[in-house]
C-alpha positions in Angstrom: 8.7 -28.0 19.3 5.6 -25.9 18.2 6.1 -23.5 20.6 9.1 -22.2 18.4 6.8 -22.1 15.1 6.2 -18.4 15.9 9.9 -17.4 16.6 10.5 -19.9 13.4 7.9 -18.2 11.0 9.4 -14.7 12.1 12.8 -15.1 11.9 12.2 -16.7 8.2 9.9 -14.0 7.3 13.2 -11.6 8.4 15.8 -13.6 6.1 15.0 -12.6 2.9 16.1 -8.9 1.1 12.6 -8.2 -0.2 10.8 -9.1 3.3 13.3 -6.6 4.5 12.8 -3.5 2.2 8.8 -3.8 2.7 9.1 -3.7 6.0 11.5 -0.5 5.5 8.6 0.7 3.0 6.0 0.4 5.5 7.7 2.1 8.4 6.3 5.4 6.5 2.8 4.1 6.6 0.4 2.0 4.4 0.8 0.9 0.7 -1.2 -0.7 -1.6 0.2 -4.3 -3.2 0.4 -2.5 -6.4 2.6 0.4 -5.4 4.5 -2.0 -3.3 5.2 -4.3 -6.1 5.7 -0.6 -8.6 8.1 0.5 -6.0 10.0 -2.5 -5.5 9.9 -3.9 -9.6 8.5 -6.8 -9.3 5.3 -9.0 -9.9 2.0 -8.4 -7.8 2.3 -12.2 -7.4 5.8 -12.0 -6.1 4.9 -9.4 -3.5 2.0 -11.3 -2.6 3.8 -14.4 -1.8 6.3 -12.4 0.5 3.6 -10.8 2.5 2.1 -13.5 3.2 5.2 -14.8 5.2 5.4 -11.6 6.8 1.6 -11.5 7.6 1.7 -15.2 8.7 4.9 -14.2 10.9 3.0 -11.0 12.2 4.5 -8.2 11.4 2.1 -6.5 8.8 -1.9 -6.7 8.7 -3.1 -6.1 5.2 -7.5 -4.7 5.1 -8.8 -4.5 1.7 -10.4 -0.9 0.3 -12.4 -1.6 -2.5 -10.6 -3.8 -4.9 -7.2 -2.4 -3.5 -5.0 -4.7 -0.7 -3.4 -2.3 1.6 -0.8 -3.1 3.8 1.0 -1.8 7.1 3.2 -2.8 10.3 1.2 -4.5 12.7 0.6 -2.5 16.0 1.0 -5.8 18.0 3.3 -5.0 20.6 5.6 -8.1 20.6 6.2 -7.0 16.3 6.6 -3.4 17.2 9.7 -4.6 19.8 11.1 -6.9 16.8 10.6 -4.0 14.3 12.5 -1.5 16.3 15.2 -3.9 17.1 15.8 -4.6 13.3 15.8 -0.7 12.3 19.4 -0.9 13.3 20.5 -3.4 11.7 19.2 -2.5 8.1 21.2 0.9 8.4 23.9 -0.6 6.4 21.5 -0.7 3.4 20.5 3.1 4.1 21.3 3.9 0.6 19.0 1.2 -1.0 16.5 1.6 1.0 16.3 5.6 1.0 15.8 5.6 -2.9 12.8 2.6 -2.0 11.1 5.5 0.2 11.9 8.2 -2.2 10.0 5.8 -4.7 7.6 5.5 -2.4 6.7 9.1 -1.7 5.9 9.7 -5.4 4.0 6.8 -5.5 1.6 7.5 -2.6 1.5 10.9 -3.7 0.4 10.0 -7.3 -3.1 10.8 -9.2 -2.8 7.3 -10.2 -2.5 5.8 -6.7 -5.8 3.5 -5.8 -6.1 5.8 -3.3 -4.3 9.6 -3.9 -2.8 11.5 -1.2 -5.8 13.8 -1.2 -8.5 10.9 -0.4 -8.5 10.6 3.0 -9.1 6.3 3.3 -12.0 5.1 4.7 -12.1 3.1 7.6 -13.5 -0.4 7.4 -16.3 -1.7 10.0 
């Protein structure tokens, strides 16, 4: 039985709302923990806690700049296939998770971001 731990820990990552509108948030690209957790109203600690499932279930990397956690979509191909597959599916939600990116997009875009839309971010060796 642990060959189905990976299919396990992804399809649990998948069943929860929040897991679902941070992967909708990152499908536009790279947040911080903070403006994920600004955007989506709730504690750093709770966001934490539901990217690690996702992390663990390998759909998002995280790489730290500075004192700042940022986090993306993995560019593993077997997450990429699930990703695309579950784009679908969320369209129902469309709605929600339109005023999440529109949230989003003034957060990235914000002097007060960790990183502002002006500073390119520096890749980590």
């Amino acid at each position: 039985m642990n060959a189905l731990r990976p299919l396990v820990e992804l399809l649990k990552a998948l069943a929860h709302p929040v897991r679902l509108r941070i992967l909708a948030l990152l499908r536009d690209g790279e947040l911080c923990v903070c403006q994920v957790a600004e955007i989506l109203r709730l504690a750093p600690s709770t966001v934490s806690e539901h990217l690690t499932d996702l992390r663990r279930a390998g759909l998002v990397q995280e790489r730290k700049v500075g004192r700042w956690v940022h986090v993306a979509l993995t560019d593993a191909a077997a997450s990429r296939s699930v990703l695309e597959s579950l784009w679908p599916l969320m369209a129902s939600a469309a709605a929600d998770l339109d005023r999440d990116q529109a949230h989003a997009r003034e957060v990235r875009c914000s002097a007060t971001a960790p990183v502002p839309c002006s500073d390119p971010v520096p890749d980590l060796v």
